[in-house]
C-alpha positions as CSV (number, residue, x, y, z in Angstrom):
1,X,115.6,111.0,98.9
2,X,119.2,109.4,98.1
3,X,121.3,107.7,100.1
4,X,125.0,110.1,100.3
5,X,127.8,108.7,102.0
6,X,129.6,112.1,101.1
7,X,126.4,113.9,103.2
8,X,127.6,111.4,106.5
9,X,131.2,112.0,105.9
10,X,130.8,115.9,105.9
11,X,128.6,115.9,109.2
12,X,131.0,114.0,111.1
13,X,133.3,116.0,110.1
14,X,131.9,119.3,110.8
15,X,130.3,118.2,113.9
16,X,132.9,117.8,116.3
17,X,132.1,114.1,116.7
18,X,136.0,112.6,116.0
19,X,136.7,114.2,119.7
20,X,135.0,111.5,120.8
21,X,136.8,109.0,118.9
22,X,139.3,106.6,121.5
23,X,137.1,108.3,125.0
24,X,135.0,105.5,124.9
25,X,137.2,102.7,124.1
26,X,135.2,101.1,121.9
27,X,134.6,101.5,117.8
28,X,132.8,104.4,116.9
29,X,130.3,104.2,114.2
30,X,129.6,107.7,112.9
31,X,129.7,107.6,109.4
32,X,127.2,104.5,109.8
33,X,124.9,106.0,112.3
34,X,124.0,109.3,110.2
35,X,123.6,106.8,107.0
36,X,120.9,104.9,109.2
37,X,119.4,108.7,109.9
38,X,119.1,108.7,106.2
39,X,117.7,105.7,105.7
40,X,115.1,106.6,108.5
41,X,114.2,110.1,107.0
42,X,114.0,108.7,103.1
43,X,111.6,105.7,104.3
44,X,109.3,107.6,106.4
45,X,109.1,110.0,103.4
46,X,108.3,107.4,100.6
47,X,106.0,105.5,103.0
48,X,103.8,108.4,103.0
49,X,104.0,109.1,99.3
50,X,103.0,105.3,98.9
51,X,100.2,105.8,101.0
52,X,98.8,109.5,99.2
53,X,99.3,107.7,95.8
54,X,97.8,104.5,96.3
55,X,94.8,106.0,98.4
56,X,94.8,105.0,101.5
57,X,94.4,108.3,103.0
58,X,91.4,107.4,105.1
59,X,91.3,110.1,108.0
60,X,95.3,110.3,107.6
61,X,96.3,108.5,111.0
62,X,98.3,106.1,108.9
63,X,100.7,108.8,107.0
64,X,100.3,110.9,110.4
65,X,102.2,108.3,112.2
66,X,105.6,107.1,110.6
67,X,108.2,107.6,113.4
68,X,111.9,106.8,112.3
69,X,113.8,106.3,115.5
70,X,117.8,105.9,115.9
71,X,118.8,104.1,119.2
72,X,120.7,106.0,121.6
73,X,123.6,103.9,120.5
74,X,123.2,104.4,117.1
75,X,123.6,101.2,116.2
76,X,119.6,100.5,115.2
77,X,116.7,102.3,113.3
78,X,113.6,101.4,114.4
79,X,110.3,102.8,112.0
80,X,107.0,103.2,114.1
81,X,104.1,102.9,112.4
82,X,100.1,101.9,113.4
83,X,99.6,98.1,114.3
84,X,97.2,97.8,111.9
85,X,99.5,98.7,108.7
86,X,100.1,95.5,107.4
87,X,96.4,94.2,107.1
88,X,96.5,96.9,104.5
89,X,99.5,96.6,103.0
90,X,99.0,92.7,102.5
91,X,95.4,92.7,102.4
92,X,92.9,90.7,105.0
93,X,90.6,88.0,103.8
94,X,86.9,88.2,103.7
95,X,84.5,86.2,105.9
96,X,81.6,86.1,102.8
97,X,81.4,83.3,100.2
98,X,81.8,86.0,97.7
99,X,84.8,87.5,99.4
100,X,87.1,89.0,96.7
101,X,89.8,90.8,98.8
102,X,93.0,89.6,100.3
103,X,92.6,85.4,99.4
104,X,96.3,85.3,99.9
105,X,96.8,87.4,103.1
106,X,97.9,85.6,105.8
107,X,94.9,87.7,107.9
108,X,91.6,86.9,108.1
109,X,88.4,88.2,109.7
110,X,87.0,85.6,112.6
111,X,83.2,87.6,112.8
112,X,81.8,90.9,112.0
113,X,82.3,92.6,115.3
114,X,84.9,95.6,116.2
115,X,85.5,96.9,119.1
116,X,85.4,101.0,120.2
117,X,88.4,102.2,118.7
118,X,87.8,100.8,115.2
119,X,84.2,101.8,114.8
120,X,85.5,105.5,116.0
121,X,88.1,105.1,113.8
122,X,85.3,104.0,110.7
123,X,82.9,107.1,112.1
124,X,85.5,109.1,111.8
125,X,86.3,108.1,108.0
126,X,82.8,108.5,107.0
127,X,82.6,112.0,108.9
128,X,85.8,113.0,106.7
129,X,82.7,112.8,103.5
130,X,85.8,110.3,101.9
131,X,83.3,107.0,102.8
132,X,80.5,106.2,100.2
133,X,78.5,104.6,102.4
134,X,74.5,104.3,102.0
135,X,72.8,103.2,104.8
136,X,69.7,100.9,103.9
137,X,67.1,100.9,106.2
138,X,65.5,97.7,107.6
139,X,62.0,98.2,109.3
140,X,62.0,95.1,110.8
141,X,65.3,95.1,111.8
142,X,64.2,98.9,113.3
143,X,61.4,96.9,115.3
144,X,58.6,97.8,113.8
145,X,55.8,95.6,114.6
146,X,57.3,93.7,117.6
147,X,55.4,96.1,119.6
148,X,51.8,93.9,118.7
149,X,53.9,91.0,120.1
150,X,55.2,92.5,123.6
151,X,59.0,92.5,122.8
152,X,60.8,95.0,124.5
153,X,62.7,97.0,121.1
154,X,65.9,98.4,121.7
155,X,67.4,102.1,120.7
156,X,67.3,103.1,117.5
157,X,70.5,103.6,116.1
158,X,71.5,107.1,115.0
159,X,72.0,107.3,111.1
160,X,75.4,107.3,111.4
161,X,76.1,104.2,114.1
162,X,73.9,102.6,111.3
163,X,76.7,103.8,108.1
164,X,79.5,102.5,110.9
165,X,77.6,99.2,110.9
166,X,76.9,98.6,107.1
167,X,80.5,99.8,106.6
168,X,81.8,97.4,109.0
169,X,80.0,94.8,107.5
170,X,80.9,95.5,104.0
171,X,84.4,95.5,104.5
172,X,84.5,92.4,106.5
173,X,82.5,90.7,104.4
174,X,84.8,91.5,101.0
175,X,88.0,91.4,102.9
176,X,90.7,94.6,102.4
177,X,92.2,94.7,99.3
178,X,96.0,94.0,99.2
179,X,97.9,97.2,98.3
180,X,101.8,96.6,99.1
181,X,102.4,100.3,99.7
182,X,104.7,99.1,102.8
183,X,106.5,96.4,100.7
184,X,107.0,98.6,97.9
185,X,108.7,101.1,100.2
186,X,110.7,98.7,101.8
187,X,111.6,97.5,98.2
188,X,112.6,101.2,97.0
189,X,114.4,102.5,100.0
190,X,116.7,99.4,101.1
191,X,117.2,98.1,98.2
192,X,121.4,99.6,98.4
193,X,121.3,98.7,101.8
194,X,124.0,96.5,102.5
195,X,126.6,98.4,99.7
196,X,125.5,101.6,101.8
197,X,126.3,100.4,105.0
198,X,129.6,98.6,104.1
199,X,130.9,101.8,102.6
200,X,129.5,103.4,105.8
201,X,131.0,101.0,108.3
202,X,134.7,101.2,105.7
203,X,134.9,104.8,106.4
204,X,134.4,104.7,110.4
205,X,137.2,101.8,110.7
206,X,139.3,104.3,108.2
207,X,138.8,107.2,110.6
208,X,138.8,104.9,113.8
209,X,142.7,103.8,112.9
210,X,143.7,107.4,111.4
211,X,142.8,108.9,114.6
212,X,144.1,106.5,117.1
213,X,147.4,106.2,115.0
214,X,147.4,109.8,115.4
215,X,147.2,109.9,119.5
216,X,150.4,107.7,119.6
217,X,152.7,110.4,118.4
């Protein structure tokens, strides 16, 4: 999605905003502020395009949840996404000697456990059928034969807390593989930033000092 200063200029315009202008006493950004809406709305869109082409679908929190966010002053765009969206986008490195994934990532993995709300979130990945996962069976891992030896076996694990596990494992053992979809849309979207917001902030002063030249006659 482009970038139009024409786009901000109409709205303000047709929006009854410049009857604000001189109420406040202070310098009123309009033009600027709906260029930051656009900036907002054409990020949040790319992000998720990045996201569908590179892959990273997964059970679709991550292009679910892209919230561009204008402060009530207008003055900043915030862009909420999931915490965990840069160990993807720069990649996390593995705990294994063989690790292949992420060597540069400023992340790392510290053991092979995860707590509740990651293992729901990898169940519910390999529920979604998108997870190859084969679960490989160990009996002595299962507990067979303790029994002749008196020690007490635990639950089995269901088939699919079993997947979770080897899945867990796998990934922290390899690492996550850097994909840049974040920096690339950063790259794409903001890269006019600073011409579009000078033009931007040129036209407010312009209608700033029309209208208050205006009010003195």
């Amino acid at each position: 999605m482009p970038i139009s200063l024409s786009k901000a200029q109409s709205k303000v315009l047709s929006s009854g905003f410049l009857d604000r202008i001189g109420t406040t006493g202070e310098f009123e950004t309009f033009v600027a502020e709906n260029i930051l809406e656009q900036y907002g709305v054409a990020f949040a869109a790319v992000l998720a395009d990045n996201i569908k082409f590179k892959g990273l679908i997964g059970s679709g929190a991550l292009a679910d949840n892209i919230y561009p966010e204008l402060s009530e002053d207008g003055k900043t765009l915030t862009i909420s996404v999931l915490d965990y969206y840069d160990y993807i986008n720069k990649g996390v490195k593995g705990k294994g000697p063989d690790a292949k994934n992420g060597l540069d990532s400023p992340y790392f993995f510290k053991n092979y456990g995860m707590n509740k709300e990651g293992r729901d979130s990898i169940k519910k990945y390999i529920l979604s059928g998108k997870a190859k996962v084969r679960n490989i069976r160990n009996d002595r891992a299962a507990g067979i034969g303790l029994e002749r030896k008196g020690i007490a076996q635990k639950p089995k694990k269901s088939l699919l807390d079993s997947q979770v596990d080897n899945l867990i494992y796998l990934i922290k053992r390899y690492g996550i593989k850097k994909t840049n979809y974040f920096d690339d849309a950063v790259n794409k979207v903001f890269g006019n930033w600073a011409a579009d917001m000078a033009a931007a902030l040129g036209e407010d002063i312009k209608l700033n000092l029309r209208l208050e030249s205006n009010k003195k006659y």
